[in-house]
C-alpha positions as CSV (number, residue, x, y, z in Angstrom):
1,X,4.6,-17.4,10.4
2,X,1.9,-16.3,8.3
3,X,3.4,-13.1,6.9
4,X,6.9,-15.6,6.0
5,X,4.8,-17.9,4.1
6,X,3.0,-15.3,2.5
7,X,6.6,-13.6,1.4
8,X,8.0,-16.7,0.6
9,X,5.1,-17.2,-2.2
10,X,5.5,-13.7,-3.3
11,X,9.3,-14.3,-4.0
12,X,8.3,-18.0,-5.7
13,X,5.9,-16.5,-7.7
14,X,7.9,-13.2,-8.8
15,X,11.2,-15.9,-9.6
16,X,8.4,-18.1,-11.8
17,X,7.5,-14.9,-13.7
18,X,10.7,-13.6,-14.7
19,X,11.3,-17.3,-15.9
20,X,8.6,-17.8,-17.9
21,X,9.8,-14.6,-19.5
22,X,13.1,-15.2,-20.4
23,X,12.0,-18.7,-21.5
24,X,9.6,-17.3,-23.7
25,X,12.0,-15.0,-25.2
26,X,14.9,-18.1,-25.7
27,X,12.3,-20.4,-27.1
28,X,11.7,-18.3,-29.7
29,X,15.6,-18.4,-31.0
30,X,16.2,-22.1,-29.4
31,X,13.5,-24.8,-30.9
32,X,14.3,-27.6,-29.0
33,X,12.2,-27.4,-26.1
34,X,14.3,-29.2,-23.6
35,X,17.6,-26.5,-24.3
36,X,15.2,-24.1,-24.0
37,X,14.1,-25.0,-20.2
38,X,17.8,-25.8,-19.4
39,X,19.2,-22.5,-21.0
40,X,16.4,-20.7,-18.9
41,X,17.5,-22.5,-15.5
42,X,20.7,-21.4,-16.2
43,X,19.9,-18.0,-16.9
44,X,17.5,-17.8,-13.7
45,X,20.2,-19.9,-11.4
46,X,22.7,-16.5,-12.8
47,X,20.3,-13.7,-11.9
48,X,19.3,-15.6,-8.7
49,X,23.0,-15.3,-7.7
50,X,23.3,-11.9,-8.8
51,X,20.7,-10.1,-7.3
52,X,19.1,-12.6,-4.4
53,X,22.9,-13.3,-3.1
54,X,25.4,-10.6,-4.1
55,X,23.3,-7.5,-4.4
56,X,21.5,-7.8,-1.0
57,X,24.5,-9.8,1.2
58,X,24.9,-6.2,2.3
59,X,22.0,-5.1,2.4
60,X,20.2,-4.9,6.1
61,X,17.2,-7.1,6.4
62,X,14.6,-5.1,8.3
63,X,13.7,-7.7,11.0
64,X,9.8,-9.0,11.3
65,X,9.6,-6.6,15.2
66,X,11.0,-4.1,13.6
67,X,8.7,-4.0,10.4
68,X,5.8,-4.4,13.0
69,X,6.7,-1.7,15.6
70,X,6.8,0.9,12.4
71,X,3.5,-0.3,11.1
72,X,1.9,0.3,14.9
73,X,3.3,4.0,14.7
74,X,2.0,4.7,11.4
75,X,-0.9,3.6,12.0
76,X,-1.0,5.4,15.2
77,X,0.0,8.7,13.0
78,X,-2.9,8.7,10.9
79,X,-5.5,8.0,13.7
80,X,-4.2,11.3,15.5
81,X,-5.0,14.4,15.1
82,X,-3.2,17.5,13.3
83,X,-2.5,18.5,16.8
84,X,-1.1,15.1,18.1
85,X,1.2,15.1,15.6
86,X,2.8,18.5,15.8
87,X,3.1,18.2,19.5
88,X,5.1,14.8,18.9
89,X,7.6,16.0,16.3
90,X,7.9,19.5,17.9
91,X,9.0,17.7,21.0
92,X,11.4,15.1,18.6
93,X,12.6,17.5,16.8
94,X,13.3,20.2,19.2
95,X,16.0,17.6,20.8
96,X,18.4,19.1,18.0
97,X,16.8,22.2,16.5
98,X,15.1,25.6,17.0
99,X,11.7,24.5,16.3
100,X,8.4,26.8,16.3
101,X,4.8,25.2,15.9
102,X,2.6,26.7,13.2
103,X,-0.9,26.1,12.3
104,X,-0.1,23.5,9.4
105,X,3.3,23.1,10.6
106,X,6.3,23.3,12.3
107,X,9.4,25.6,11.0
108,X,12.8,25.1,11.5
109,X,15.4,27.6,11.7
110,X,19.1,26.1,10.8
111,X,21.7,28.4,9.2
112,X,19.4,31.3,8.8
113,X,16.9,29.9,6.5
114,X,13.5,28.6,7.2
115,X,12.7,24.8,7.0
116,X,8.9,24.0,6.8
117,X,7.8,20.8,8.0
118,X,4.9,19.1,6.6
119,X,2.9,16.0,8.0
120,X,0.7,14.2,6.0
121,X,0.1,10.8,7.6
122,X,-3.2,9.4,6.4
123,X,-4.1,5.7,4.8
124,X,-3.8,7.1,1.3
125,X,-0.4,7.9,-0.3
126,X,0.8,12.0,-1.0
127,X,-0.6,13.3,-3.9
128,X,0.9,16.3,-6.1
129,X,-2.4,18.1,-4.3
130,X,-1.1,17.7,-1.3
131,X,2.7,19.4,-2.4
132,X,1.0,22.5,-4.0
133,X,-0.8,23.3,-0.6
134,X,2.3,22.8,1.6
135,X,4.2,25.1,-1.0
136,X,1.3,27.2,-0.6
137,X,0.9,27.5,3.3
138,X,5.1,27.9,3.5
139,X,4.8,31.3,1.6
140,X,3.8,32.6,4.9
141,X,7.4,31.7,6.3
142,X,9.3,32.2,3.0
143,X,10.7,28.8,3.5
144,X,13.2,27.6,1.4
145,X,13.2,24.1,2.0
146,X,10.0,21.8,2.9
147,X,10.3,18.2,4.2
148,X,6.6,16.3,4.2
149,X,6.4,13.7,6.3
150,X,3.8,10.7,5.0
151,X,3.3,6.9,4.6
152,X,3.8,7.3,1.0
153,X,3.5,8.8,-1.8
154,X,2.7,7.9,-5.7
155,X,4.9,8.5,-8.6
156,X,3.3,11.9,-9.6
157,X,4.2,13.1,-6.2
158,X,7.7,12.5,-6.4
159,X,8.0,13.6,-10.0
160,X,6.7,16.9,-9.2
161,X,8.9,17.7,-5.8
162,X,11.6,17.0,-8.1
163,X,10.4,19.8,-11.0
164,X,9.6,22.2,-8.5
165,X,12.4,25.0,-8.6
166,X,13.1,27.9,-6.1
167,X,11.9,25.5,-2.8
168,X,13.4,22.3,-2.4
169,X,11.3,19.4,-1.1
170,X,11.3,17.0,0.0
171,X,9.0,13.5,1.2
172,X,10.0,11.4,3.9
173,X,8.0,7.8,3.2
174,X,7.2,5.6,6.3
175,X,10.5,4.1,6.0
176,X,12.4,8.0,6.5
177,X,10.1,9.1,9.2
178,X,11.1,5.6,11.4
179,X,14.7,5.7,10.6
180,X,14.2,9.5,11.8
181,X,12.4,8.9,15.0
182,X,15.4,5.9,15.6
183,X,17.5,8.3,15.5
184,X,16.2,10.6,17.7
185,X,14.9,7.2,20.2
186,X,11.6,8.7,20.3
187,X,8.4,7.5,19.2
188,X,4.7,8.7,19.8
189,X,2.5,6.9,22.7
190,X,0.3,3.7,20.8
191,X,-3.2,4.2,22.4
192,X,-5.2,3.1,19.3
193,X,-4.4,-0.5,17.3
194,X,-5.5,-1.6,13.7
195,X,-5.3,-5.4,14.0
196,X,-3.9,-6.8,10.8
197,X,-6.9,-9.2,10.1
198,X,-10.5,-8.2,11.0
199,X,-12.1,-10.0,13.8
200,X,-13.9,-13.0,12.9
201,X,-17.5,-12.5,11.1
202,X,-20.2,-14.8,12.0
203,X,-22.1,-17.0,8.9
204,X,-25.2,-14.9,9.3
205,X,-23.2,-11.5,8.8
206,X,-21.7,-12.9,5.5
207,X,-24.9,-13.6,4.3
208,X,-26.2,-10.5,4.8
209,X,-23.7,-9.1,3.0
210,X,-23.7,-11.7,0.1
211,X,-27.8,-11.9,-0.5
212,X,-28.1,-7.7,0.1
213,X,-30.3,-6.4,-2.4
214,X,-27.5,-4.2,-4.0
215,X,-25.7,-7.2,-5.3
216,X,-28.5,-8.4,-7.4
217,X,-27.8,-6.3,-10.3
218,X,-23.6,-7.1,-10.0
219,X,-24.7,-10.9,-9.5
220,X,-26.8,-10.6,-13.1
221,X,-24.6,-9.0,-15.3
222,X,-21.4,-11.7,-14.0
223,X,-23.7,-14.2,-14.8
224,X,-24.6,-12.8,-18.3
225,X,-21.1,-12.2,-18.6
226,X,-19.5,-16.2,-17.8
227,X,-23.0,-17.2,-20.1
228,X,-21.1,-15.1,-23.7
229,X,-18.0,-16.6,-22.4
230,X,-18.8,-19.8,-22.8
231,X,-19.5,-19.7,-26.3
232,X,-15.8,-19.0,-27.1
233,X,-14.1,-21.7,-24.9
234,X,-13.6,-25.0,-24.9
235,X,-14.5,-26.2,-21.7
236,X,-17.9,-24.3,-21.6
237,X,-19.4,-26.5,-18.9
238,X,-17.6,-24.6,-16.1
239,X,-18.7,-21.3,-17.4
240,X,-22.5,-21.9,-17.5
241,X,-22.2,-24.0,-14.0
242,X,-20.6,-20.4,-12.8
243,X,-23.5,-18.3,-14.5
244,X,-26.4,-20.5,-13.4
245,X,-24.9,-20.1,-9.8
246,X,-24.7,-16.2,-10.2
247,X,-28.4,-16.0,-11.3
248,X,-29.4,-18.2,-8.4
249,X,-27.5,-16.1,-6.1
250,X,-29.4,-13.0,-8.0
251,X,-32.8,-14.3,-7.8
252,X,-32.2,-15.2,-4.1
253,X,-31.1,-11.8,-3.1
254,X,-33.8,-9.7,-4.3
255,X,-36.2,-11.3,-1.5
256,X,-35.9,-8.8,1.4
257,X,-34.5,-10.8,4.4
258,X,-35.2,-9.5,7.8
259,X,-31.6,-10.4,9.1
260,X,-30.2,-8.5,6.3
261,X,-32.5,-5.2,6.4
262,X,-31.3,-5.6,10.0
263,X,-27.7,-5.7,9.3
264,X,-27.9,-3.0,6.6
265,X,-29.8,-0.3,8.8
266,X,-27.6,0.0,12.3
267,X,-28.6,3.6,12.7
């Protein structure tokens, strides 16, 4: 229920942006400020029906088990190991094709060339780093092609798989790898579980972590900060309130508290 809500304010919000936008843009040419606000309904109420009903009435909705089930296995991916993972897709892929396990990889032979396949699960997304060193470990199997398997990857990443001439590669976001597993109806064994909200910490543990020495220094310049703002604003009230409570907090967090030197040193 949560995760709808918290879609449904994403969508309300993006749909209030792109309104205030074109608003800006016809009150500008259109003084009157009530033609402006219904010209702008109109134009929103056109793209609403464009791209909310038409574009994406074929489109398949990924349903909320679904979107679940392929966070659990990605999550699964990058707590195993190198090994884990190789074992899995050897045996996945091996269903359909002449698979060999390598040290960083597995190859693929199909149609006399070699296929290298690269898996980079982990919680950050591929970087171009991470294409240079697959390119540079397939040399051993002069492979022409290299798919890389990974929860993601940044712009940069994509834009330099795509300049890369003489291999072709490819990246296979968390979206491919699942739709690639579907089709082979095999996914790897959950044993580990990364709960989407942490478990519940207790008043004193947020303490601890709010009046730590280490935060005096952030808490004192955020206070000097809100204190020069309020010399520029109108209602300055607010902003001094919100300094004098960040100096407070400062000069409360440089005493050394037992329960937070306790917190701070577990080992």
């Amino acid at each position: 229920m949560s995760y709808k809500i918290s879609r449904f304010l994403d969508y309300l919000f993006a749909r209030c942006l792109a309104a205030l936008i074109i608003f800006i843009w016809i009150k500008y040419y259109a003084k009157s400020w009530p033609l402006s606000i219904l010209y702008t309904a109109i134009v929103m109420a056109i793209l609403i029906i464009i791209f909310d009903i038409i574009f994406k009435k074929n489109k398949p909705a990924e349903s909320a088990t679904d979107k679940a089930k392929k966070e659990q296995i990605m999550n699964q991916l990058c707590l195993n190991t190198s090994a884990q993972n190789l074992e899995f897709f050897d045996k996945l892929l091996s269903e359909r094709h002449d698979v060999t396990v390598q040290k960083s990889c597995l190859t693929i032979k199909k149609d006399n060339q070699i296929i290298a396949v690269f898996l980079r699960f982990s919680t950050s997304k591929l970087m171009p780093h991470n294409i240079i060193d697959a390119i540079k470990d397939s040399k051993e199997f002069d492979a022409k092609k290299i798919l890389i398997l990974c929860n993601g990857a940044n712009s940069n990443a994509y834009y330099l798989a795509a300049c890369i001439e003489g291999i072709k590669v490819t990246i296979l976001d968390d979206k491919a790898a699942y739709e690639l597993m579907k089709k082979y109806n095999m996914y790897p064994e959950i044993n580990l579980k990364i709960n989407k909200f942490p478990k519940s910490i207790k008043l004193k543990e947020l303490a601890a972590i709010a009046l730590s020495r280490k935060r005096v220094k952030g808490y004192f310049f955020a206070s000097l900060l809100l204190l020069f703002s309020s010399f520029f604003v109108r209602y300055y009230i607010y902003y001094r309130v919100a300094a004098t409570i960040m100096m407070i907090m400062a000069l409360v967090a440089m005493k050394d508290y037992k329960f937070v030197q306790e917190k701070e040193k577990v080992l």
